[in-house]
N, C-alpha and C positions, 0 to 999 in steps of 0.2 A: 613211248618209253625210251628211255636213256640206260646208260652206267656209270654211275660213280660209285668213288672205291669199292667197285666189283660190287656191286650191288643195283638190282633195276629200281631205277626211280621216276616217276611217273613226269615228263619234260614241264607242268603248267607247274609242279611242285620246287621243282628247280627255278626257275621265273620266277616267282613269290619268293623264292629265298633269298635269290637276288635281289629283289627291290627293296626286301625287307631287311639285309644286310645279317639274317640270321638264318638257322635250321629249322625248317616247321616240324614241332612232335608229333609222333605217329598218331593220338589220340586227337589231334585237329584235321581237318577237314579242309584241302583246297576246295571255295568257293568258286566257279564260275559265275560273276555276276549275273549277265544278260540270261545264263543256261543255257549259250551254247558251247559244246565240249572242246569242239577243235578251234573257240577262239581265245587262244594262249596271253593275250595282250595285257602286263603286268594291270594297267588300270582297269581290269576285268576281272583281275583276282583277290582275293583276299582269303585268309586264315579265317577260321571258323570255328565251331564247335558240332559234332554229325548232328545236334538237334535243331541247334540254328543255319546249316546248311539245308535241311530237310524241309523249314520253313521257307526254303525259296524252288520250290518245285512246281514244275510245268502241270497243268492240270493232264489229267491220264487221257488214251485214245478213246475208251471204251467207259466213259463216264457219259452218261446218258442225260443227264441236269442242265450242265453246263457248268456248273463247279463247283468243286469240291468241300465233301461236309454237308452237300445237301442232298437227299434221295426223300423218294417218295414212297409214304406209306401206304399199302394197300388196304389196311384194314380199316385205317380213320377216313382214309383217302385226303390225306393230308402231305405238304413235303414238310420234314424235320431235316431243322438246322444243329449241327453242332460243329463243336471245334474241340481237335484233342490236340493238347499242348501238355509236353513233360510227364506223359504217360496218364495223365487225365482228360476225361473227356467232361465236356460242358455244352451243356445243353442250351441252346439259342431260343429255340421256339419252334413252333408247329404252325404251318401258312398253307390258305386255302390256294394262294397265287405261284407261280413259281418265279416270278418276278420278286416277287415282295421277298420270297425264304431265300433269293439270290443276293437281293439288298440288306438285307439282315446280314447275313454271314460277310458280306464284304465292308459293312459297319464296324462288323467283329473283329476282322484282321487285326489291323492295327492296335487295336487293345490289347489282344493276347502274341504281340510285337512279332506278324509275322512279315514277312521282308515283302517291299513293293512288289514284284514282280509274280508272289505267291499265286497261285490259283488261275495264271493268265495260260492262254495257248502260246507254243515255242513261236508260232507266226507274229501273236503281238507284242513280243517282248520287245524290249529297247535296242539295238542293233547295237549301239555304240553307248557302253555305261559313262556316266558325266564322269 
């Protein structure tokens, strides 16, 4: 974090202002491309929206599947896929493989436009965004 005019501002948000030659509003979202935090690198950042920043998240520690959107039901003994997007959720499908409901849902991304790096662990992300 920084100060300008007496006020803390977040240093990756200053960088994008600067490349961008404007003010980012409170209501957008510094993007970290790659997802990682401390890599400040103007071509790593971009302005956003929170809900298409939140489409570029690292899959969580404590997801058991391998990624996200897909858990497995105990009572069908099935894994169910979905995707929630814009406060809706949409249902993929129900797979007896956990391959197949992992294939499924990464079919899906990109339809309901979530950003490449979506659903990957911080280790396989892109180190260096084009």
């Amino acid at each position: 974090r920084t100060v300008v005019f007496r006020r803390n501002i977040a240093v990756h948000r200053v960088i994008l202002a600067f490349r961008l030659g404007r003010i980012i509003p409170r209501e957008m979202d510094c993007d970290h491309i790659n997802g990682v935090p401390w890599d400040n690198r103007p071509a790593n950042l971009r302005d956003v929206p929170h809900r298409e920043n939140s489409a570029n998240r690292a899959i969580g520690k404590n997801n058991s599947t391998g990624a996200m959107g897909v858990h497995y039901c105990n009572s069908t003994n099935k894994y169910i896929v979905r995707v929630y997007v814009k406060g809706v959720t949409y249902h993929i499908g129900r797979f007896d493989d956990l391959s197949a409901a992992i294939a499924a849902r990464k079919a899906a991304e990109p339809r309901y436009g979530f950003h490449e790096n979506h659903n990957k662990p911080r280790k396989d992300r892109a180190k260096y965004p084009a």
